[in-house]
FINU-839072 format. One record per residue (C-alpha): residue in three letters; residue number from 1; y, z, x. Coordinates in nm, 2 decimals, decimal comma. Each point is the difference from the previous one (the first is absolute). Layout:
N
+-----+-----+--------+--------+--------+
!  aa !   i !      y !      z !      x !
+-----+-----+--------+--------+--------+
! Ala ! NUM !      Y !      Z !      X !
...
+-----+-----+--------+--------+--------+
This chain:
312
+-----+-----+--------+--------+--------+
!  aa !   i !      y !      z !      x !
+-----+-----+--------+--------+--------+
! Unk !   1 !  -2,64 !   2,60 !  -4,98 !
! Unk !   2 !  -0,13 !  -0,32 !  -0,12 !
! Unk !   3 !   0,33 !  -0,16 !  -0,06 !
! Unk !   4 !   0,11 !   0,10 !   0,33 !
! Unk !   5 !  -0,31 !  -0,16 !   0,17 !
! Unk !   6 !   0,06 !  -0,32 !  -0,19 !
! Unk !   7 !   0,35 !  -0,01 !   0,08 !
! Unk !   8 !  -0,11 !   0,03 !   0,40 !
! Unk !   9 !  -0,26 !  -0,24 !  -0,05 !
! Unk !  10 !   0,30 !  -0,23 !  -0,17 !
! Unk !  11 !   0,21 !   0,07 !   0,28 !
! Unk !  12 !  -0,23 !  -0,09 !   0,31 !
! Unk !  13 !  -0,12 !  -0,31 !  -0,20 !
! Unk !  14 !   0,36 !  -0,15 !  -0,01 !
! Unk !  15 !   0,03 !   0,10 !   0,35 !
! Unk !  16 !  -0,30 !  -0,19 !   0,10 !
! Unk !  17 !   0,10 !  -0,30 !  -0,19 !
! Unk !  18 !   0,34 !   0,01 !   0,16 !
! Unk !  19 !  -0,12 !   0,01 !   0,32 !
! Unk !  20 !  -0,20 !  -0,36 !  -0,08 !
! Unk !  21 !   0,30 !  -0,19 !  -0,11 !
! Unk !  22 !   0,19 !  -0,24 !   0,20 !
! Unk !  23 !   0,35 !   0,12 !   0,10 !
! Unk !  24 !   0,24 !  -0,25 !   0,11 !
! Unk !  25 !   0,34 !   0,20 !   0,17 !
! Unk !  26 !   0,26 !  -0,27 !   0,05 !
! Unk !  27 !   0,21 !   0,06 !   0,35 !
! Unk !  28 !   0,36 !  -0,12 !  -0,03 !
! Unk !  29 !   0,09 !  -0,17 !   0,27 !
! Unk !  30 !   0,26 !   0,18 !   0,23 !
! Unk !  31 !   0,29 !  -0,16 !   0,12 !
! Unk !  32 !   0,01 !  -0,14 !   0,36 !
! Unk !  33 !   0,13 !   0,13 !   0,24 !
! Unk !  34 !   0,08 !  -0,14 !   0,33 !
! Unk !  35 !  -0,15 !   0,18 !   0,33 !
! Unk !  36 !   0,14 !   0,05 !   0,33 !
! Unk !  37 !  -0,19 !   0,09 !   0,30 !
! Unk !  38 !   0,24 !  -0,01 !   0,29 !
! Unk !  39 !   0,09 !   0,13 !   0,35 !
! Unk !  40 !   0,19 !   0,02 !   0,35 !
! Unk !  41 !  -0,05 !   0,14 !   0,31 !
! Unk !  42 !   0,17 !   0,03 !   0,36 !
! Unk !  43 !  -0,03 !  -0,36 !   0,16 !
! Unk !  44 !  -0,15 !  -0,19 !  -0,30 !
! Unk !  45 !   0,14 !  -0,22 !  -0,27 !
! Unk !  46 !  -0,01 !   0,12 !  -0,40 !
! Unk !  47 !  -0,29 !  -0,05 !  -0,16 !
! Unk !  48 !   0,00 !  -0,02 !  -0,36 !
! Unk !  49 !  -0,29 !  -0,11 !  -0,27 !
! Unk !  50 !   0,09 !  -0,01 !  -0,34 !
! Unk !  51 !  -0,23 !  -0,07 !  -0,28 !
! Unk !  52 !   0,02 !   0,06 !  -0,40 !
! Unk !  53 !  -0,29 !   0,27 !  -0,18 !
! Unk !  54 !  -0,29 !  -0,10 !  -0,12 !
! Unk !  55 !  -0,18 !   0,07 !  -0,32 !
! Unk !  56 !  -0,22 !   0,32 !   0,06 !
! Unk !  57 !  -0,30 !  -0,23 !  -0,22 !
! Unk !  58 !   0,12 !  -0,33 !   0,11 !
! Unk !  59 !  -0,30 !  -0,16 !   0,24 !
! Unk !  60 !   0,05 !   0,07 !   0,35 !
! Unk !  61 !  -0,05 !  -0,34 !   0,22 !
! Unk !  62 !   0,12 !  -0,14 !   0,34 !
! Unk !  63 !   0,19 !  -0,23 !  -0,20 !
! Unk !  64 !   0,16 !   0,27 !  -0,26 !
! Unk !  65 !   0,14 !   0,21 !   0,31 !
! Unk !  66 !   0,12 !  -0,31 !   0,17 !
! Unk !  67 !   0,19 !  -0,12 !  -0,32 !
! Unk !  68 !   0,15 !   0,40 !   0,01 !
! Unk !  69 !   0,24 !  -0,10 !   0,27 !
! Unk !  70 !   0,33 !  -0,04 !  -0,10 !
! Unk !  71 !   0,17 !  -0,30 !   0,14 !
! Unk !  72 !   0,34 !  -0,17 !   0,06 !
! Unk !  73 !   0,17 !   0,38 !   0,02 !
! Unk !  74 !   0,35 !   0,09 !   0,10 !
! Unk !  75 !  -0,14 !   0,28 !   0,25 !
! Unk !  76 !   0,31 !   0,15 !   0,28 !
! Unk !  77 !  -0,02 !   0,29 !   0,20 !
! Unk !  78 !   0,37 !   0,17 !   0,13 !
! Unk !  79 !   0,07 !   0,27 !   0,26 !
! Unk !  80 !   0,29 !   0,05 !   0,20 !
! Unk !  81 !   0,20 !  -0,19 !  -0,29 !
! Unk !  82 !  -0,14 !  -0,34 !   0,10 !
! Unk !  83 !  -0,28 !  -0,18 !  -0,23 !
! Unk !  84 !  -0,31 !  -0,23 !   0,06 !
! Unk !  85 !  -0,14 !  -0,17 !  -0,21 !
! Unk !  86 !  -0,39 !   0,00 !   0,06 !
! Unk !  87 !  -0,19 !  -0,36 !  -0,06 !
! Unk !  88 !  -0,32 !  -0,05 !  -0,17 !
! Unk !  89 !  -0,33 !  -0,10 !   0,22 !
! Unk !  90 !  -0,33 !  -0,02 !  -0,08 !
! Unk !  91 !  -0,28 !   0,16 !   0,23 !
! Unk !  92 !  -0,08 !  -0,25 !   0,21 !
! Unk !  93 !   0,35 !  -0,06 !   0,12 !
! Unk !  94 !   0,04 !   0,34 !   0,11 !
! Unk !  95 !  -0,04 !   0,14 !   0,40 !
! Unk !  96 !  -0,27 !   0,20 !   0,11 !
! Unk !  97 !   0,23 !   0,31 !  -0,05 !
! Unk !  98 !   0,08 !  -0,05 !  -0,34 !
! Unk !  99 !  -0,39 !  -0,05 !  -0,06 !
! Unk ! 100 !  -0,07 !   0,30 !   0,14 !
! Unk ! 101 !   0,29 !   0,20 !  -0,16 !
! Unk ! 102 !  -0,14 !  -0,12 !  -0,35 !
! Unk ! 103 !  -0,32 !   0,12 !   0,09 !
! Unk ! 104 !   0,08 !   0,33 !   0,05 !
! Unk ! 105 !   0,21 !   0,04 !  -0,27 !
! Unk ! 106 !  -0,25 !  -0,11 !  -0,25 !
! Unk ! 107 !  -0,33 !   0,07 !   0,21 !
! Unk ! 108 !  -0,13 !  -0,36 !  -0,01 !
! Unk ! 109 !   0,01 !  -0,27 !   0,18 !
! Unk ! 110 !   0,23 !  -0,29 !  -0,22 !
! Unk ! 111 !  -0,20 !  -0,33 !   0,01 !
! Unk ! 112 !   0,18 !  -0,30 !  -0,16 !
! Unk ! 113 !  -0,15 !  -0,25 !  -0,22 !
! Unk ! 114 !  -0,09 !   0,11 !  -0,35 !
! Unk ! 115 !  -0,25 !  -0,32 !  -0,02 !
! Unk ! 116 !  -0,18 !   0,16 !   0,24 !
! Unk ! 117 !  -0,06 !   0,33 !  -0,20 !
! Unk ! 118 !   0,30 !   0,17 !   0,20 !
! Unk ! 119 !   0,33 !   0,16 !  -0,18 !
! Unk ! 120 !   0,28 !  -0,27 !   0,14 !
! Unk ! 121 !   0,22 !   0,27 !   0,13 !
! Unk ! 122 !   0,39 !  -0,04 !   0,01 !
! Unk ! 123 !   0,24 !   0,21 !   0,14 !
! Unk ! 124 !   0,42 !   0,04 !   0,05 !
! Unk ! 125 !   0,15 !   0,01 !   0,37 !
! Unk ! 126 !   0,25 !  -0,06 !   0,25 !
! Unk ! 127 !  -0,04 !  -0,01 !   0,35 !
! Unk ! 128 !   0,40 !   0,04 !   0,07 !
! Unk ! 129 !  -0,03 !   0,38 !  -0,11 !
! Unk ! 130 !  -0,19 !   0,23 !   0,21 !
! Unk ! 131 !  -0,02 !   0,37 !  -0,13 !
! Unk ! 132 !   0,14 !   0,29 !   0,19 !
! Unk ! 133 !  -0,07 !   0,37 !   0,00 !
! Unk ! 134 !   0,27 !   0,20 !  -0,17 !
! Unk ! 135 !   0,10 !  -0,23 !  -0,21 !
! Unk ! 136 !   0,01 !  -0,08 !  -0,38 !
! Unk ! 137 !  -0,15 !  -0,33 !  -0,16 !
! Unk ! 138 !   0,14 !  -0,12 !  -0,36 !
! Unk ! 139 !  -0,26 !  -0,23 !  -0,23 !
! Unk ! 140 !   0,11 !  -0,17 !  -0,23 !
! Unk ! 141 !  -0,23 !  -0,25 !  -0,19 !
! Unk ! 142 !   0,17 !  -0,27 !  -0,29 !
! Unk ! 143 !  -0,28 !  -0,19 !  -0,21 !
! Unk ! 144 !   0,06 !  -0,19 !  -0,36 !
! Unk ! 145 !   0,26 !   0,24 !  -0,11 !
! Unk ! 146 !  -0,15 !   0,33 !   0,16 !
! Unk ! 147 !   0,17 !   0,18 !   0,29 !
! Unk ! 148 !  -0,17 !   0,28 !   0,20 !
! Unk ! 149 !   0,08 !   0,23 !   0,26 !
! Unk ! 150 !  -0,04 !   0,27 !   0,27 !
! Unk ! 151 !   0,07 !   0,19 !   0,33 !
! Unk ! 152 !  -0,24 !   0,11 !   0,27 !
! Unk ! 153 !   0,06 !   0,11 !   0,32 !
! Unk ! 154 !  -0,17 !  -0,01 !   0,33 !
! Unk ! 155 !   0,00 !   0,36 !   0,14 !
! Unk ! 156 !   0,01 !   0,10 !   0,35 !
! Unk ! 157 !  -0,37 !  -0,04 !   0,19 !
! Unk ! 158 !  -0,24 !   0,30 !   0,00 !
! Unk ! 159 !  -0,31 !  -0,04 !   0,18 !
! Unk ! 160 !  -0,29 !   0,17 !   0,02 !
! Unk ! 161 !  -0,07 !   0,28 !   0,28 !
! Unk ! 162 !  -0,38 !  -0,11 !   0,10 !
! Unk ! 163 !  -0,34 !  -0,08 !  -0,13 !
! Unk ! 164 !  -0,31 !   0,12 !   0,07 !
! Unk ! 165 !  -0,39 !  -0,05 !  -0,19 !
! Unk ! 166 !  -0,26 !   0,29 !  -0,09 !
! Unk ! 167 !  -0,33 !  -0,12 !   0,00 !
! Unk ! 168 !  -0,17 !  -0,03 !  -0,33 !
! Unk ! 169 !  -0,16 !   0,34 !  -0,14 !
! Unk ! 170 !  -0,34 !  -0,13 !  -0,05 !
! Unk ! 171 !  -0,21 !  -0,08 !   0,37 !
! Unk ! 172 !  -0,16 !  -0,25 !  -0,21 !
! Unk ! 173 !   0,35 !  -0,20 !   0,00 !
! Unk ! 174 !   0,08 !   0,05 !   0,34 !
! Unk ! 175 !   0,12 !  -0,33 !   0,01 !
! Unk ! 176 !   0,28 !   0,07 !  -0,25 !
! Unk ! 177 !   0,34 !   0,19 !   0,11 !
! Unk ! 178 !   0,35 !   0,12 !  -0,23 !
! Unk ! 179 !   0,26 !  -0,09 !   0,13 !
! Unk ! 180 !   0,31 !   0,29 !  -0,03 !
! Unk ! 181 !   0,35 !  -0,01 !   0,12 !
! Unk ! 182 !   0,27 !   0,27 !   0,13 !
! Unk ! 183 !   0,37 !  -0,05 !  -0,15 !
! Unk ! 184 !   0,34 !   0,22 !   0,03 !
! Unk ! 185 !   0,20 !  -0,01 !  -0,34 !
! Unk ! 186 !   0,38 !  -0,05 !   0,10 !
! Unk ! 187 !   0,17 !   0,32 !  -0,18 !
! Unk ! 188 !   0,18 !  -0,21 !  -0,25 !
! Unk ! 189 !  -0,16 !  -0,01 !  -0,33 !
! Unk ! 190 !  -0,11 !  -0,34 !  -0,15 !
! Unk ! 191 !  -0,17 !  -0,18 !   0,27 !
! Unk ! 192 !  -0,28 !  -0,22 !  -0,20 !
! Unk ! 193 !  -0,30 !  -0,24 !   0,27 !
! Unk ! 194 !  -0,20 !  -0,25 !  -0,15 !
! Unk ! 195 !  -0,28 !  -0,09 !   0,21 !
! Unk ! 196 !  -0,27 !  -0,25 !   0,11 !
! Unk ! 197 !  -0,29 !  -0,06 !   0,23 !
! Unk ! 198 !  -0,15 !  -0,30 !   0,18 !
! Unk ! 199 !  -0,31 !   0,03 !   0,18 !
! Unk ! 200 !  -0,13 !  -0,25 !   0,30 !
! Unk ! 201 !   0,14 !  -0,35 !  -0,20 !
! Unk ! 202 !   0,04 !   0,05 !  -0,36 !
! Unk ! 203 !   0,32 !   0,00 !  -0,17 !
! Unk ! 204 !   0,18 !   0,31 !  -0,07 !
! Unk ! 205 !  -0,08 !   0,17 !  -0,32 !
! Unk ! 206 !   0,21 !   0,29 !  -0,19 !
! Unk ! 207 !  -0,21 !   0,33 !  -0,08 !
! Unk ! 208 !  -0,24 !  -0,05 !  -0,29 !
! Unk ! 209 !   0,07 !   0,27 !  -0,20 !
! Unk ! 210 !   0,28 !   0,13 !   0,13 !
! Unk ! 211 !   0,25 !  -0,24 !   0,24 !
! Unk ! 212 !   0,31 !   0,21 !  -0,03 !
! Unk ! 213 !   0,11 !   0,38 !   0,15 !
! Unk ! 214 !   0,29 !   0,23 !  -0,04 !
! Unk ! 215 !   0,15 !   0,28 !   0,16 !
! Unk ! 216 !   0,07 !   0,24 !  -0,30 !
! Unk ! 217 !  -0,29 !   0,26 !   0,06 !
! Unk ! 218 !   0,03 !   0,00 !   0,43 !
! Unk ! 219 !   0,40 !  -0,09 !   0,05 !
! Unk ! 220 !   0,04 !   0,11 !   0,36 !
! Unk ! 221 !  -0,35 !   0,05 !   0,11 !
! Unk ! 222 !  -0,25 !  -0,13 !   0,16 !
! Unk ! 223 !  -0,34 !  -0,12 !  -0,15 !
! Unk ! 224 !  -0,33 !  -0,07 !   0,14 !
! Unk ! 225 !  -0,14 !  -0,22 !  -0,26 !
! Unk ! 226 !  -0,30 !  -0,29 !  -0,05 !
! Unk ! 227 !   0,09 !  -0,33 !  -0,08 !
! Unk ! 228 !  -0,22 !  -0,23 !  -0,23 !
! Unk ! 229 !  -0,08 !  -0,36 !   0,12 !
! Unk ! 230 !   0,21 !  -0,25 !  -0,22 !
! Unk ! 231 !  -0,22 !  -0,21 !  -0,19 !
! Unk ! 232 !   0,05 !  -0,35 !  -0,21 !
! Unk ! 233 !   0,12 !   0,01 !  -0,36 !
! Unk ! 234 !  -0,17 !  -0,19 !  -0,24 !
! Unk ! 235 !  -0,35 !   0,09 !   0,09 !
! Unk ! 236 !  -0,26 !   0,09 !  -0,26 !
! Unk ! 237 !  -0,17 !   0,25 !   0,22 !
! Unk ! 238 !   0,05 !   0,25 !   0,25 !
! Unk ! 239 !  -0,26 !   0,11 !   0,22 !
! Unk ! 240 !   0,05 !   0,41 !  -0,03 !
! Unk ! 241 !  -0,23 !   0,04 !   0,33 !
! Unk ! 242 !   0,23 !  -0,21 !   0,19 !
! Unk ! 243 !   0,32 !   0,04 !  -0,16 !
! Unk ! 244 !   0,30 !   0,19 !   0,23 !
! Unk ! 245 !  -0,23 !  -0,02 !   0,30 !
! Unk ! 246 !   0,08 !  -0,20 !   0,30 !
! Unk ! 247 !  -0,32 !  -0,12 !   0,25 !
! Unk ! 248 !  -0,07 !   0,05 !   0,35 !
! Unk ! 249 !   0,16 !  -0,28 !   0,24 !
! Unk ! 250 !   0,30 !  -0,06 !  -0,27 !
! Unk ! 251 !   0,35 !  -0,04 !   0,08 !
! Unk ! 252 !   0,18 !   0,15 !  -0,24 !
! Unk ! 253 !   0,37 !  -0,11 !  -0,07 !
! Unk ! 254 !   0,21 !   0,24 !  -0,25 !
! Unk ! 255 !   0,31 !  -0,11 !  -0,13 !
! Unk ! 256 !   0,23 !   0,26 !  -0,10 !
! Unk ! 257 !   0,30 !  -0,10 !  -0,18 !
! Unk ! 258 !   0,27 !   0,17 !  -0,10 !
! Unk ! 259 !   0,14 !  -0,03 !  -0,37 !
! Unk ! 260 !   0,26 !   0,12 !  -0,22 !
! Unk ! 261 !  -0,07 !   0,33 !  -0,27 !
! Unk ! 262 !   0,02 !  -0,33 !  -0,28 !
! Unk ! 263 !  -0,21 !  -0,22 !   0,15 !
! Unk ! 264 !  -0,22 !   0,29 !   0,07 !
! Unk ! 265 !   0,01 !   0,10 !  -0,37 !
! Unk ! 266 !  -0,14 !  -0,37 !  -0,12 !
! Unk ! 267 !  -0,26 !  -0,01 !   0,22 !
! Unk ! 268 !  -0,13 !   0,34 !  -0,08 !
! Unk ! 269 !   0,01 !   0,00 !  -0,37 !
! Unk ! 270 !  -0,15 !  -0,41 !   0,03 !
! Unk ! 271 !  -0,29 !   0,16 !   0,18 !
! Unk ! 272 !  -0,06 !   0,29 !  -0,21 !
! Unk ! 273 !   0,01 !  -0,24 !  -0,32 !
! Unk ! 274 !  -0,28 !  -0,21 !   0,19 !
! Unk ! 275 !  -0,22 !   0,33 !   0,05 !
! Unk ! 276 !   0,03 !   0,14 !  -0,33 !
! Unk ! 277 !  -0,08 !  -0,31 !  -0,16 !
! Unk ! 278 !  -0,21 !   0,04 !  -0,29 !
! Unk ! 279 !  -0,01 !   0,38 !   0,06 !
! Unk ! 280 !  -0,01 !   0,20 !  -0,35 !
! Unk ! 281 !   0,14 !   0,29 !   0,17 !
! Unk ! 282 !   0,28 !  -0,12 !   0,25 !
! Unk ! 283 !   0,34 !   0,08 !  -0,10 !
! Unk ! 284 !   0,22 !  -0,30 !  -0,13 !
! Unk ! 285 !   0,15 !  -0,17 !   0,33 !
! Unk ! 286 !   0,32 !  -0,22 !  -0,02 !
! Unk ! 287 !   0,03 !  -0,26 !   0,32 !
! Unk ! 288 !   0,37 !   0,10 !   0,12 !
! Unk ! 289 !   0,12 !  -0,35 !   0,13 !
! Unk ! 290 !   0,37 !  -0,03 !   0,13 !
! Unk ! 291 !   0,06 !  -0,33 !  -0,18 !
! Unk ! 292 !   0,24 !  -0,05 !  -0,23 !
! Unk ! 293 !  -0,08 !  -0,24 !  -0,32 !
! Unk ! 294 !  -0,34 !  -0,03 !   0,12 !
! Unk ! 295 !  -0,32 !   0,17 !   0,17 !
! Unk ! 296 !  -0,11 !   0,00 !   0,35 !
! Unk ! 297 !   0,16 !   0,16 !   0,36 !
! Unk ! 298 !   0,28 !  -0,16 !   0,28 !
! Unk ! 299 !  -0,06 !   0,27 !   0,27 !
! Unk ! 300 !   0,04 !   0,00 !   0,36 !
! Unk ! 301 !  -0,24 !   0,05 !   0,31 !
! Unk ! 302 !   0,02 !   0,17 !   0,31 !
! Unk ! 303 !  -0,29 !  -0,03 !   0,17 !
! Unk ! 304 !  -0,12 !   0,18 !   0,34 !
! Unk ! 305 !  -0,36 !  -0,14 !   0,11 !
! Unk ! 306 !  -0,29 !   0,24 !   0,18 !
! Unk ! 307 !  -0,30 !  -0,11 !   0,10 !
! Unk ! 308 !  -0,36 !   0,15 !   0,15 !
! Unk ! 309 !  -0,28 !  -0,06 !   0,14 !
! Unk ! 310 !  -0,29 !   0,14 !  -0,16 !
! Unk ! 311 !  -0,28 !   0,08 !   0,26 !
! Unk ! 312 !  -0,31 !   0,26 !   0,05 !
+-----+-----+--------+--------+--------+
């Protein structure tokens, strides 16, 4: 018995001891990767940003993200076997549309001038190709000896049936509503919405959590369902008392946007990757982009637009 209590004793002492020294775990670097983040939709040009991965330790500035944009690319989108080739323009060049589309897309608003603190944002387009529902759009990307690719397509539009808010369950928040919304599932399996929501003048923002639905557990039927208020990326904090709610004396603006089952697919497992972040019990998640030879989504929009009024 005494050898075995000063072989415990041993034991925990080298524990303790090991848990004092300095460990230094050297992280290979991986290899970059470039990073396409792209769309089209019905009446509106290509927009495409492309940018290369960043170290996951590297330090994260205004300056560092603005030097991830990828410049001078060969960047053409085809459909009906005709190509354009989509030019290179940095923020403050852009229209008001284009603005806006990159706004909701990444749910910011792009500022240029790095100097200033801001990421100098740049992105790929061409105003002589407007998008078209039905169709199929064809990436293709060339930069310093890489070459990638892929198809999306802009479905048919399927807009929501109505809205409607139920007051907030606690009197005390009387002020507060949900806001929940009717839709009919066509009976053709694979339908896939990503959505967003603007209320009174703010940009539109994607669902927090969760941006992106499908029709795989209600094909054919129709759902009575709330809808969480989009929110920013990027902030450090939400507000869990306020967060989903809309106020009294909003105008709420949803924008429901049909997608295709891949685009659907890189949203979906993007967003759960983001949730489980961190999580020692969340199962291993692979973002499923539809880029070939590199990361990222090209997917197409169809958005139908419904607003309300939110009064007492």
């Amino acid at each position: 018995m005494p050898k075995l209590k000063f072989i415990l004793i041993t034991l925990c002492g080298l524990l303790f001891f090991s848990c004092e020294e300095d460990i230094t775990i050297e992280v290979p670097p991986g290899e970059e990767q470039l990073v396409v983040e792209g769309h089209i939709e019905p009446g509106a040009p290509p927009i495409v940003v492309l940018t290369r991965t960043v170290p996951v330790f590297s330090e994260i500035s205004a300056a560092a993200l603005s030097g991830a944009f990828v410049h001078e690319a060969q960047v053409t989108v085809s459909v009906d076997e005709k190509s354009y080739t989509l030019k290179e323009y940095p923020v403050g060049a852009l229209n008001d549309n284009v603005k806006q589309a990159l706004a909701m897309q990444f749910g910011v608003q792009p500022v240029a001038g790095a100097a200033s603190g801001n990421v100098d944002f740049f992105v790929y387009t061409s105003d002589e190709l407007l998008g078209e529902t039905g169709k199929s759009y064809t990436l293709r990307v060339l930069h310093e000896g890489r070459e990638l690719s892929a198809v999306t397509t802009i479905p048919q539009y399927n807009p929501l049936d109505s809205l409607w808010v139920v007051p907030h369950p606690d009197p005390a928040q009387d002020s507060l509503v949900s806001l929940y919304y009717r839709y009919a599932d066509p009976d053709t399996l694979g339908n896939s919405i990503r959505y967003f929501t603007k209320r009174n003048s703010e940009p539109f923002y994607p669902g927090l959590l969760l941006s992106v639905l499908s029709d795989e557990l209600v094909n054919g039927a129709t759902i009575d369902y709330p809808l969480d208020r989009g929110e920013p990326k990027g902030q450090e904090e939400v507000d869990q008392d306020l967060y989903s709610y809309f106020g009294i004396g909003d105008t709420v603006t949803v924008r429901w946007a049909a997608i295709d089952i891949a685009h659907y697919r890189f949203w979906y497992t993007l967003e759960n990757e983001q949730n489980n972040n961190g999580s020692p019990i969340s199962s291993p998640n692979i973002t499923q982009s539809n880029i070939k030879g590199g990361l990222g989504i090209w997917g197409g929009y169809a958005p139908t637009y419904h607003t309300i009024v939110i009064g007492r």
